[in-house]
Residue frames as a rotation matrix with the C-alpha (Angstrom) as fourth column:
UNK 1
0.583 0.813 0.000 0.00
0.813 -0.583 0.000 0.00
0.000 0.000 -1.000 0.00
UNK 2
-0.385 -0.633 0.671 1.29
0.439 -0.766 -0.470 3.78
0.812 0.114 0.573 -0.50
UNK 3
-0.303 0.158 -0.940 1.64
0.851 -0.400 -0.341 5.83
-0.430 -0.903 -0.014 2.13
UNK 4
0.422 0.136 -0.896 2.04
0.048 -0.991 -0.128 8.92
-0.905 0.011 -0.424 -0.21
UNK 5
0.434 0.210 0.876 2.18
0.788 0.383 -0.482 9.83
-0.437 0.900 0.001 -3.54
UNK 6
0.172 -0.199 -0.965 4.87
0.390 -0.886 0.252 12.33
-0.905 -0.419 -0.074 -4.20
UNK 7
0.600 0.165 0.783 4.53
0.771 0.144 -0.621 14.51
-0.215 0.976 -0.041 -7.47
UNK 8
0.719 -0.599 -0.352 6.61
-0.583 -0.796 0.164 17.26
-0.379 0.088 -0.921 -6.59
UNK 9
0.644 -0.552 -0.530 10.03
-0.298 0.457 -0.838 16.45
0.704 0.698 0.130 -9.05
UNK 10
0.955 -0.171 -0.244 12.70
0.210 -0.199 0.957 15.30
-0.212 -0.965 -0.154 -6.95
UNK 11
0.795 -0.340 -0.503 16.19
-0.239 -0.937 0.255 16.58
-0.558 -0.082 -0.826 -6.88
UNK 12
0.649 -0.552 0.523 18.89
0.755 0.552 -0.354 15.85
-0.093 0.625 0.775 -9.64
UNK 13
-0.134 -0.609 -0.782 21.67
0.430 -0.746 0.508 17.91
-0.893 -0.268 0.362 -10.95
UNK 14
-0.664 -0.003 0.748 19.73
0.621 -0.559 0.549 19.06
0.417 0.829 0.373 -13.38
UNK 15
-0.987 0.140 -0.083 18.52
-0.071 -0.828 -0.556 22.43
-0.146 -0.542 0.827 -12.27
UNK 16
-0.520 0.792 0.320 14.32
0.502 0.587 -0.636 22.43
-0.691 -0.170 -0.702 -11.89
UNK 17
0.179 0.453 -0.873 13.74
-0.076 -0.878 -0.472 25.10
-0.981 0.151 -0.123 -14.03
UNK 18
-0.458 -0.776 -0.433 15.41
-0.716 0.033 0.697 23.12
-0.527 0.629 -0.571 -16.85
UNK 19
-0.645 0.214 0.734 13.36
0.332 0.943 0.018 20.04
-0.688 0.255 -0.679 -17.31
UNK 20
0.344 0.933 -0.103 10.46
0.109 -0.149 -0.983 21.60
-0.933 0.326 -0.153 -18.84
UNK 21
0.682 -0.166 -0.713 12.83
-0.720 -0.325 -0.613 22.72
-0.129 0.931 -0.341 -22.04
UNK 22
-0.871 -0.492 -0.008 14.31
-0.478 0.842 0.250 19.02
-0.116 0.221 -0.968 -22.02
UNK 23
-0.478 0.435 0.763 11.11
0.349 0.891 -0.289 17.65
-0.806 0.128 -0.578 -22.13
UNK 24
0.694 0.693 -0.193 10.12
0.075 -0.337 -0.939 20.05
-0.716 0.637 -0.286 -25.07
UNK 25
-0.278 -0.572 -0.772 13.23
-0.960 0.134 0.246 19.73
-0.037 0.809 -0.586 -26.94
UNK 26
-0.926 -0.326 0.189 12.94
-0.305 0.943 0.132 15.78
-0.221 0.064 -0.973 -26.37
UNK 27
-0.665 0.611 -0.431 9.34
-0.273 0.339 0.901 15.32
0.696 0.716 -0.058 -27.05
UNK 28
-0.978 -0.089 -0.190 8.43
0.060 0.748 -0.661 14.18
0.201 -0.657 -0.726 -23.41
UNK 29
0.149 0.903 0.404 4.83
-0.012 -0.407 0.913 13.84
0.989 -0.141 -0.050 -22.14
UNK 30
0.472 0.284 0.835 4.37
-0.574 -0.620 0.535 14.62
0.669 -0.732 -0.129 -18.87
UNK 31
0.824 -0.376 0.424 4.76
0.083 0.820 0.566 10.60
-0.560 -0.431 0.707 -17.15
UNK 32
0.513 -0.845 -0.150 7.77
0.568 0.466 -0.679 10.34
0.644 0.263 0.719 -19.32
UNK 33
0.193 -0.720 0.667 9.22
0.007 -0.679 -0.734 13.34
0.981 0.146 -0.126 -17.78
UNK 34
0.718 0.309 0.624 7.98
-0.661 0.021 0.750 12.62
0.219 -0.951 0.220 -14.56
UNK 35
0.914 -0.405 -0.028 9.63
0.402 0.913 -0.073 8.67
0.056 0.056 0.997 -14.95
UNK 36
0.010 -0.993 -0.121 13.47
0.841 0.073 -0.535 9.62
0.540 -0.096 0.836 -16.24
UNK 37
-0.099 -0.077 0.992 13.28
-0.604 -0.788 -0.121 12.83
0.791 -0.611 0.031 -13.52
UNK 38
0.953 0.064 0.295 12.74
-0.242 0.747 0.619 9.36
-0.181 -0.662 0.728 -10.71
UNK 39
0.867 -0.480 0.133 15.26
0.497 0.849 -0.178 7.70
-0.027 0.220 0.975 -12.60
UNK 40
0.192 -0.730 0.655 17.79
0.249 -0.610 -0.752 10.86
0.949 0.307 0.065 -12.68
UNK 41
0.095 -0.196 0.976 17.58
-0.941 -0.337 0.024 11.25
0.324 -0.921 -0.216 -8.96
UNK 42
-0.624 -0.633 -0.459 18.75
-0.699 0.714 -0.034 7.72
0.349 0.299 -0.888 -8.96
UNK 43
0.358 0.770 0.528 14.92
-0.643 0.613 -0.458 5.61
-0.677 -0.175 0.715 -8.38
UNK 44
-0.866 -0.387 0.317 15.01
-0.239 0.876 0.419 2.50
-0.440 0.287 -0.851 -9.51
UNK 45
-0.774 0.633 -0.023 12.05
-0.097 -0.083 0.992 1.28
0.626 0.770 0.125 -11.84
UNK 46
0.128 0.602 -0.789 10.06
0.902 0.261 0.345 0.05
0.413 -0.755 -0.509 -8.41
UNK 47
-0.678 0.019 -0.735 11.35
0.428 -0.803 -0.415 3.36
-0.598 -0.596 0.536 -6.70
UNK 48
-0.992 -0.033 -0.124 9.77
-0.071 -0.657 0.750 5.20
-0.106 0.753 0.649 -9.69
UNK 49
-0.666 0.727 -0.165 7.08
0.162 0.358 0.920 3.44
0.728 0.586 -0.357 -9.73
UNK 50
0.014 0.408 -0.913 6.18
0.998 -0.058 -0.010 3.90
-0.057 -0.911 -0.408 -5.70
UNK 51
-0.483 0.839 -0.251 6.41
0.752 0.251 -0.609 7.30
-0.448 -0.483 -0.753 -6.56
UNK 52
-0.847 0.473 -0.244 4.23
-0.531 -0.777 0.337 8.51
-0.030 0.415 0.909 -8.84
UNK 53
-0.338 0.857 0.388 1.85
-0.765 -0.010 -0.644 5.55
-0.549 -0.515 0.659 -8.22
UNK 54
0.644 0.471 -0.603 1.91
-0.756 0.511 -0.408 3.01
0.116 0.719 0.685 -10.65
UNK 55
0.868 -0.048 0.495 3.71
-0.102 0.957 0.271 -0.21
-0.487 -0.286 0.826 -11.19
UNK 56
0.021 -0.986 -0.166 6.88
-0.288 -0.165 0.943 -0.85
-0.957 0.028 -0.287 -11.95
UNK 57
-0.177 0.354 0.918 5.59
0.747 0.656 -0.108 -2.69
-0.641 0.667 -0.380 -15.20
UNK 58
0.716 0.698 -0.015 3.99
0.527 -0.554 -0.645 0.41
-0.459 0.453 -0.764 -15.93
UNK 59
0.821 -0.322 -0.471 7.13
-0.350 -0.936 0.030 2.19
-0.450 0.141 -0.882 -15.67
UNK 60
-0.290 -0.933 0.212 9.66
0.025 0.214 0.976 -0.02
-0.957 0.288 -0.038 -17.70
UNK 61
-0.240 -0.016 0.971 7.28
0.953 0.189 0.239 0.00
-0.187 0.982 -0.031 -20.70
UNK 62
0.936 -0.045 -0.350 6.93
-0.050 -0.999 -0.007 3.96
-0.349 0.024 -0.937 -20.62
UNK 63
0.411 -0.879 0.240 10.97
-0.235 0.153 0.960 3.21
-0.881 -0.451 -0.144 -20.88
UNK 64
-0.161 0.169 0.972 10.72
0.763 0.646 0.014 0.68
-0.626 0.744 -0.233 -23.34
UNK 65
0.532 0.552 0.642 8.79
0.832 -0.202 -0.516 3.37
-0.155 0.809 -0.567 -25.32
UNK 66
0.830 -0.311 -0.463 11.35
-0.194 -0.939 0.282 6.27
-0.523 -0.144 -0.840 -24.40
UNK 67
-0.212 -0.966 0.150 14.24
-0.212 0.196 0.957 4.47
-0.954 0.171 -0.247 -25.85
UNK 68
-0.092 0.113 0.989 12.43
0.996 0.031 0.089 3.74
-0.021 0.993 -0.116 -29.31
UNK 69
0.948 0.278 -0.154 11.23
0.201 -0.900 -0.388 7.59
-0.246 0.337 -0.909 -29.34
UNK 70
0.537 -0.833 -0.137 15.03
-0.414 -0.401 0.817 8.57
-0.735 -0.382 -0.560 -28.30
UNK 71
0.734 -0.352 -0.581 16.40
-0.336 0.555 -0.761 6.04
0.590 0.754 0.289 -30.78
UNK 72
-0.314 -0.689 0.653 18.80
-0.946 0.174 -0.272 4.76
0.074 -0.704 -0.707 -27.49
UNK 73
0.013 0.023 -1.000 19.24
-0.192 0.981 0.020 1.13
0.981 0.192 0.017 -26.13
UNK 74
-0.155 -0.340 -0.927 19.32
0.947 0.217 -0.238 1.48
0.283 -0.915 0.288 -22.38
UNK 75
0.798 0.219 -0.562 19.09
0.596 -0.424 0.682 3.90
-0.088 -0.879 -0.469 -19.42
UNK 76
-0.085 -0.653 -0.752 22.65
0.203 -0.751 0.629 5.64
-0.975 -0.100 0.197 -20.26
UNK 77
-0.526 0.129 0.841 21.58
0.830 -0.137 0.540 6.05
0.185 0.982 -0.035 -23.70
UNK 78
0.418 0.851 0.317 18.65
0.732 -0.522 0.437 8.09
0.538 0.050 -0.842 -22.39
UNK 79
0.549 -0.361 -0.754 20.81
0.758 -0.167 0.631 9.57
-0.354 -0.918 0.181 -19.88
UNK 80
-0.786 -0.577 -0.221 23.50
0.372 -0.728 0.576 11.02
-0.494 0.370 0.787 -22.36
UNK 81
-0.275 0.623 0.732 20.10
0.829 -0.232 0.509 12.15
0.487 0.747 -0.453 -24.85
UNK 82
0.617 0.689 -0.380 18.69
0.783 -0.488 0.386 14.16
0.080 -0.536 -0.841 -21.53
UNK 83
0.287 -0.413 -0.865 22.22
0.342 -0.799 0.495 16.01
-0.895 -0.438 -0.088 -20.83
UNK 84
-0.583 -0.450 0.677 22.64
0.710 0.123 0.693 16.42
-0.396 0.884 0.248 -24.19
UNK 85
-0.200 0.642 0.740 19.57
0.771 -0.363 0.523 18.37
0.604 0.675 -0.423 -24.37
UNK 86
0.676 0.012 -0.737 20.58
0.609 -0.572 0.549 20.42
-0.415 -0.820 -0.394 -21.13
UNK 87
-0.102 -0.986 -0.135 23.66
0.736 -0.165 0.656 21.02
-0.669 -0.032 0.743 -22.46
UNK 88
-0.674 -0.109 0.730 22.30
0.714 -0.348 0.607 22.58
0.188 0.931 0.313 -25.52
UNK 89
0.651 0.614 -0.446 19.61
0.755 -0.467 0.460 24.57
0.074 -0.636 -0.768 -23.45
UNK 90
0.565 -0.389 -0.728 22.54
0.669 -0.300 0.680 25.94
-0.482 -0.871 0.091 -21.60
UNK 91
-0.626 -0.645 0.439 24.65
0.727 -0.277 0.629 27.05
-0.284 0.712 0.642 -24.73
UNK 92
-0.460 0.289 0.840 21.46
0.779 -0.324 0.538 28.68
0.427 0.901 -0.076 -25.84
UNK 93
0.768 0.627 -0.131 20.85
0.597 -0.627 0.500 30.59
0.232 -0.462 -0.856 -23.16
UNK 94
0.005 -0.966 -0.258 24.09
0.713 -0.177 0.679 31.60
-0.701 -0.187 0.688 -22.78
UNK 95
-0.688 -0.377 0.620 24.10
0.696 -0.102 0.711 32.83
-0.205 0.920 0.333 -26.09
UNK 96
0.309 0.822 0.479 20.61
0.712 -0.534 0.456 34.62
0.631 0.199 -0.750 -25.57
UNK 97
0.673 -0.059 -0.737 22.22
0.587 -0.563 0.582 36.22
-0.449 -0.824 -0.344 -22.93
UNK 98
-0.235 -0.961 -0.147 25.05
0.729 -0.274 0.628 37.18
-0.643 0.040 0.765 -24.69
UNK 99
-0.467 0.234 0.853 23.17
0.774 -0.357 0.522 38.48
0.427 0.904 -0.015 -27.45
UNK 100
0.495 0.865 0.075 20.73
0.726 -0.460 0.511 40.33
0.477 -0.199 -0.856 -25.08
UNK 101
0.332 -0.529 -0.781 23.89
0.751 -0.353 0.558 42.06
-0.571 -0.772 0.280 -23.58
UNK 102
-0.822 -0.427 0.376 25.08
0.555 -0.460 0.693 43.62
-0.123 0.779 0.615 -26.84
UNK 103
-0.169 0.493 0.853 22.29
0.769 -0.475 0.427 44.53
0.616 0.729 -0.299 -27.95
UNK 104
0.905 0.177 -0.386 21.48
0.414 -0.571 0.708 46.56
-0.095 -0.801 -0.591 -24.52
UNK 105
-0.142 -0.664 -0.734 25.50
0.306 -0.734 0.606 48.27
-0.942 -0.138 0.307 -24.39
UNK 106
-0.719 -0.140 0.681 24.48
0.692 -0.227 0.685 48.68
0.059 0.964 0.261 -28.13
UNK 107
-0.060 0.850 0.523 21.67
0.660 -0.359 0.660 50.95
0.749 0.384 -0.540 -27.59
UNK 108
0.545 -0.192 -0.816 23.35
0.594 -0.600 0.537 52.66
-0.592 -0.777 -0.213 -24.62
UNK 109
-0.475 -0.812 -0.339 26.00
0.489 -0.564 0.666 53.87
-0.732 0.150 0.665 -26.80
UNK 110
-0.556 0.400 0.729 23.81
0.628 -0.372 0.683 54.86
0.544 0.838 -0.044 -29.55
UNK 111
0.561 0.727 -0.396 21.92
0.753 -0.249 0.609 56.77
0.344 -0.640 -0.687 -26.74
UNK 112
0.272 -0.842 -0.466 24.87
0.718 -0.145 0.680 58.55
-0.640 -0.520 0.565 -25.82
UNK 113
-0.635 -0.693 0.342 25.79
0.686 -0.302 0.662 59.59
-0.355 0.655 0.667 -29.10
């Protein structure tokens, strides 16, 4: 029996504010993201499954289906696909930032002038 069902994400070293644009670069629906966000804070398929409520069945063929979506064979397949798609997140914000700096010292100096 569950004691508690816990839907809040739990903690990984990816940053929480991050998953949502990994699961929209990667395609995820919600349970998928929910699943490899268990499985990134190191749950096993039974941890994963205790909690978000379902069965552990439930959650290896979610899995099953993440690795055909992903084109991957395994759990570090999916693993390097997810930081892969941080990683590129990160570059692009970076880069939005960088851009959003110029353009702001650009339009100071042109103020100036």
């Amino acid at each position: 029996m569950l004691n508690e069902i816990n839907h809040s994400p739990p903690r990984t070293a990816i940053p929480p504010d991050r998953w949502e644009k990994i699961a929209h670069s990667l395609k995820f629906s919600n349970r998928e993201l929910q699943i490899v966000q268990q499985l990134f804070a190191g749950g096993s398929e039974a941890d994963t499954g205790r909690a978000l409520g379902i069965s552990s069945h439930t959650v290896h063929t979610h899995l099953g289906r993440l690795y055909r979506k992903l084109n991957v064979h395994g759990c570090s397949g999916l693993f390097l696909r997810v930081f892969d798609a941080y990683v590129a997140d990160l570059n692009a914000s970076t880069t939005d930032d960088e851009s959003h700096n110029e353009t702001a010292l650009m339009s100071r100096d042109r103020a100036r002038h």
